[in-house]
N, C-alpha and C positions, 0 to 999 in steps of 0.2 A: 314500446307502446307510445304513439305520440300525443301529445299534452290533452287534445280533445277529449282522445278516449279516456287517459287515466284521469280526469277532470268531473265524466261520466260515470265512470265506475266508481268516484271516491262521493259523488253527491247522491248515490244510491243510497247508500249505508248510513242506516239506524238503529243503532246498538247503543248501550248504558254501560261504560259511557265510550266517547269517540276521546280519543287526544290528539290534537295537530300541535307542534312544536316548530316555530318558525323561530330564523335566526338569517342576519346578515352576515356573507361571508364575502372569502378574500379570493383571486384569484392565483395570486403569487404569492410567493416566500419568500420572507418569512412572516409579511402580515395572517399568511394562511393557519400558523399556528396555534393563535389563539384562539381562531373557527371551531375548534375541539374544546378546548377548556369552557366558550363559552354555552356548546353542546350540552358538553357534561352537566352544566350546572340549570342549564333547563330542565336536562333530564329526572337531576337531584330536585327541582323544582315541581315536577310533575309529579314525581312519587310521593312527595309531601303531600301534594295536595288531592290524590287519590285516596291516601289513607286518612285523611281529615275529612272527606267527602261521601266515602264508602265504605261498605265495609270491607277489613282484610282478605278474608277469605275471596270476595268474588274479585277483589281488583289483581292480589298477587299475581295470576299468569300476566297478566298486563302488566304489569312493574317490571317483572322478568327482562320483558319484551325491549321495555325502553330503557332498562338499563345498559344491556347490551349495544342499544345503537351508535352508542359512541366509537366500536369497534370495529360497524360494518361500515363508518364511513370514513372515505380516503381523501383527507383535504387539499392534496394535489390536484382533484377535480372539481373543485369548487366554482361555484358562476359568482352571480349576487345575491343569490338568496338560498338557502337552503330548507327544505317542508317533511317534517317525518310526519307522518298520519299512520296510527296504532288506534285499533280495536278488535273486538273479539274475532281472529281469522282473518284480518285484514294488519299489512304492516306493507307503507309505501312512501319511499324514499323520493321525494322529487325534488332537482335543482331546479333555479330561474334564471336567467339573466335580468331579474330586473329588483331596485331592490324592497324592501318591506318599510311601512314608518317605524318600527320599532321591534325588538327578538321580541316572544312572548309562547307563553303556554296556553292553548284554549281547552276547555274541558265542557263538552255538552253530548244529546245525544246524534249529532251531526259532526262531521268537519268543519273546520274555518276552509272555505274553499275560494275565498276571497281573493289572495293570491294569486291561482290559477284563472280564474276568469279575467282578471287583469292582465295577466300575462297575453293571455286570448288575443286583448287589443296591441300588446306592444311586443308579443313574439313574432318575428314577421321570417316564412320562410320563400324566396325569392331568387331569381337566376342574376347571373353577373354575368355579360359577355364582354370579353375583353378586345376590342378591336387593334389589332396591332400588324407592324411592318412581316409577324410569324404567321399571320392568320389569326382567326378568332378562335379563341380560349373560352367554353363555357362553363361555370360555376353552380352548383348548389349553394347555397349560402343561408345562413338561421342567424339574425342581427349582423353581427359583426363579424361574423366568424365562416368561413367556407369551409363545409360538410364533404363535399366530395367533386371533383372535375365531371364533369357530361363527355362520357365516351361512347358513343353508338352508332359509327360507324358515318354520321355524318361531323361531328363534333369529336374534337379539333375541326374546324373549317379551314381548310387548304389558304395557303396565302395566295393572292390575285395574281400574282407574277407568271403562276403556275397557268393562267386562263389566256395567255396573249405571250405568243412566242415569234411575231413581228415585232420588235423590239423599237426598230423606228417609228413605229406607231405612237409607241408613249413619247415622243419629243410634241406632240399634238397636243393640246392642253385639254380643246375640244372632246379629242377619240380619248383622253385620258380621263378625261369627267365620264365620258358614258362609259367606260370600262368599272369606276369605282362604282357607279350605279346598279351597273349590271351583276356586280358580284356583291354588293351587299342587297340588292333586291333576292338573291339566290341563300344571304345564309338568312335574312329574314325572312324566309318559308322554310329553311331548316327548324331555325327558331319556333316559327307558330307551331309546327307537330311539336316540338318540344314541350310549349305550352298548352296544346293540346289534354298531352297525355299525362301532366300534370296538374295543369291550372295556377301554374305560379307566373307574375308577372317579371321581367327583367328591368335590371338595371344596365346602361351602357358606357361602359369604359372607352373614351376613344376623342380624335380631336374634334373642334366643334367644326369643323369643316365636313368631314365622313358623319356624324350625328345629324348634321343638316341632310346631308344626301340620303341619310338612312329614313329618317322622316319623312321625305319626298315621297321614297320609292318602297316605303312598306304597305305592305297590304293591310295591317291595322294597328294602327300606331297605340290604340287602349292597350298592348298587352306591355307595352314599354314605361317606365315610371317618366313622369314628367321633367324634363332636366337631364342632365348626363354629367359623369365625371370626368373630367379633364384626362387625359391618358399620361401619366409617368414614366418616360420608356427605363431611366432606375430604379422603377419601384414597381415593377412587377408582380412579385412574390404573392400569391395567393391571399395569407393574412394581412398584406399592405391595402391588396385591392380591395375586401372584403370591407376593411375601417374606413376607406375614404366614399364606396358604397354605401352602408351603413349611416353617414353623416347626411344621405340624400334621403335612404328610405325615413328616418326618424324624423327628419325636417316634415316628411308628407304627412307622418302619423301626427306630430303636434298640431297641421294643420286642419287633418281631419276632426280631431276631437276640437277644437276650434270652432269648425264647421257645426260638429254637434252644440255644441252651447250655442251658438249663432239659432238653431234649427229648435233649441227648447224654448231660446227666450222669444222667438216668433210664434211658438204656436204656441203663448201664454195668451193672447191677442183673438185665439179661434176656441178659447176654453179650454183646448184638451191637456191642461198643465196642473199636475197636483203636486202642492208642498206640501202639508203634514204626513206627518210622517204613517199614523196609523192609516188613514186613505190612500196613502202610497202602498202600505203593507197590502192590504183588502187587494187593489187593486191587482197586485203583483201577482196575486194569489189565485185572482180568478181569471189571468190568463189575460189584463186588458192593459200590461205591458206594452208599449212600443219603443221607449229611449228611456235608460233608465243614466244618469250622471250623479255618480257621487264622488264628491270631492274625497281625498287620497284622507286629510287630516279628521276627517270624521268617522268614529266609531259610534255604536249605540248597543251596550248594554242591554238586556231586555229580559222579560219571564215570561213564556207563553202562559197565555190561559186561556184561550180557545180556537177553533181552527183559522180564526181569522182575525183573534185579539192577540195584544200582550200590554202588560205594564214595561215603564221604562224603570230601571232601577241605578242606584250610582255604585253599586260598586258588584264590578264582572267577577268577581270572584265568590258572591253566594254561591247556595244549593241551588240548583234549575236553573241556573242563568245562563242566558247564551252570552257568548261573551262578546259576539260583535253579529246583531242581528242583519245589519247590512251585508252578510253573506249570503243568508238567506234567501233577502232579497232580490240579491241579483242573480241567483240564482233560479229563482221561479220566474224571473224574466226571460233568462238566457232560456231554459229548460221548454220557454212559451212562444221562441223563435223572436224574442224581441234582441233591443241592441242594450248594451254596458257599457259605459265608460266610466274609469278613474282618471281624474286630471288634478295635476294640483293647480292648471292653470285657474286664478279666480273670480272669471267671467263669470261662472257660475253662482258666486259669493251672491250677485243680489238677488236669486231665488232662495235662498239657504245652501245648506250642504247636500241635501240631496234633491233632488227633484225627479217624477216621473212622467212622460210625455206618452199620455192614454191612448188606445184606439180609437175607445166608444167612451 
């Protein structure tokens, strides 16, 4: 299921009570080991604080539940974050690659789905075409890591050599440039059906010689990321290509959320900019979301008391407390087709920690 959906299906569910248990993991071994020990002892944490919060009787099948989770998970698979969400009929296991401020236990009648919507902005899944002396090599690729080769009967794109079998031709530097032209104007229309019938942008592996020509002669250069990676003819290897990839698409995300602070502290200037927090909540609520930024170090405690109130309280582990109301929030933003972001960059600092950039 991918992150969207399960994102969708976990911000539906309202049940008494919900449990998300977040934790930083490791990807390798043997840091990966203590990913489990420190599992367990959320787990152990959670059960505590179900039985101090509820009553036995209706929590035990829940206890059951996350007691057991330490066994369904295999920490050789581990990203940087790992997310169990436990409630009544509902148990879901989600990795991240990215990581949390801190492990903790939330206990309300929602998930902490905070996480996941951050992820949203810094999961990014995108193509990697390799341009090389073998022909072009296409990629799936999710951050860093490539998913799967494009094989569909255009992909592998055939190497040029194979398009000009006058051989004397290529001592031309001229008839040589228009041949490299001609065969990357041909896999750059392979490429767009690719991008078509996805909607994922590429990244391009290759010299900056062939990346000038390919920008010349594409038919629409939006579906390529800005920039390219230098081509390694030793370092090939799919996971080589995927990390130095990876270091171009995360450069564009930092610049975007950038962009966004840029785009909140401007339209402070046109009104449509709310800092308190409860005007923030109202608003979120009723759908007049357009940019919502909050900083990564900011949590907010909270006790609902009515559809559109809460009190802020200090300590998230009362009865009724949510434990980080800014879930919530960005939640009914996202849920109202507006935008999120988490940054710890902190341009943001001089509106507060969170700010919402209104419709109306």
């Amino acid at each position: 299921m991918a992150l969207r959906e399960q994102l969708e299906k976990l911000a539906k569910v309202h049940s008494h009570p919900c449990v998300t248990i977040s934790l930083n993991t490791h990807r390798t071994h043997p840091d990966n080991v203590q990913d489990g020990i420190v599992l367990k002892n959320l787990c152990s944490e959670a059960e505590h604080r179900l039985l101090a919060e509820f009553d036995k009787r209706h929590v035990l099948p829940l206890i059951e539940h996350i007691k057991a989770l330490p066994q369904k998970v295999d920490v050789n698979y581990n990203l940087e974050s790992l997310h169990a969400f436990v409630s009544e009929g509902v148990e879901e296991i989600i990795r991240l690659p990215i990581h949390v401020p801190e492990n903790g236990v939330h206990i309300a009648d929602t998930f902490a789905i905070r996480p996941l919507i951050k992820a949203l902005n810094r999961v990014t899944e995108y193509l990697i075409a390799v341009v090389s002396q073998s022909g072009v090599h296409l990629y799936r690729a999710i951050n860093d890591a490539v998913v799967e080769e494009i094989r569909n009967g255009e992909f592998p794109y055939e190497p040029m050599t194979n398009y000009e079998t006058e051989k004397e031709k290529l001592t031309d530097p001229k008839r040589l440039d228009n041949l490299v032209r001609e065969y990357l104007n041909g896999m750059d229309k392979a490429l767009n059906r690719v991008h078509n019938q996805t909607g994922l942008h590429c990244v391009v592996v290759a010299t900056e010689d062939n990346y000038s020509r390919l920008m010349q002669v594409a038919d629409r250069q939006v579906i390529y990321y800005d920039g390219f990676v230098h081509i390694n003819y030793n370092q090939l290897a799919p996971h080589k290509v995927a990390a130095e990839a990876w270091k171009l698409v995360s450069q564009v995300q930092r610049q975007e959320r950038a962009k966004a602070i840029e785009e909140m502290i401007e339209s402070v200037k046109e009104g449509k900019v709310v800092t308190d927090i409860h005007e923030i909540y109202s608003a979120a609520k009723e759908g007049r979301g357009d940019l919502l930024i909050v900083h990564e170090s900011f949590k907010l405690p909270a006790r609902i008391t009515g559809e559109f109130t809460f009190e802020v309280v200090d300590d998230p582990l009362a009865p009724d407390v949510v434990d980080d109301l800014t879930s919530d929030i960005a939640w009914e933003v996202y849920s109202k087709k507006g935008r999120v972001v988490f940054t710890e960059q902190n341009g943001i600092k001089q509106l507060g920690d969170i700010a919402l950039k209104v419709r109306y």
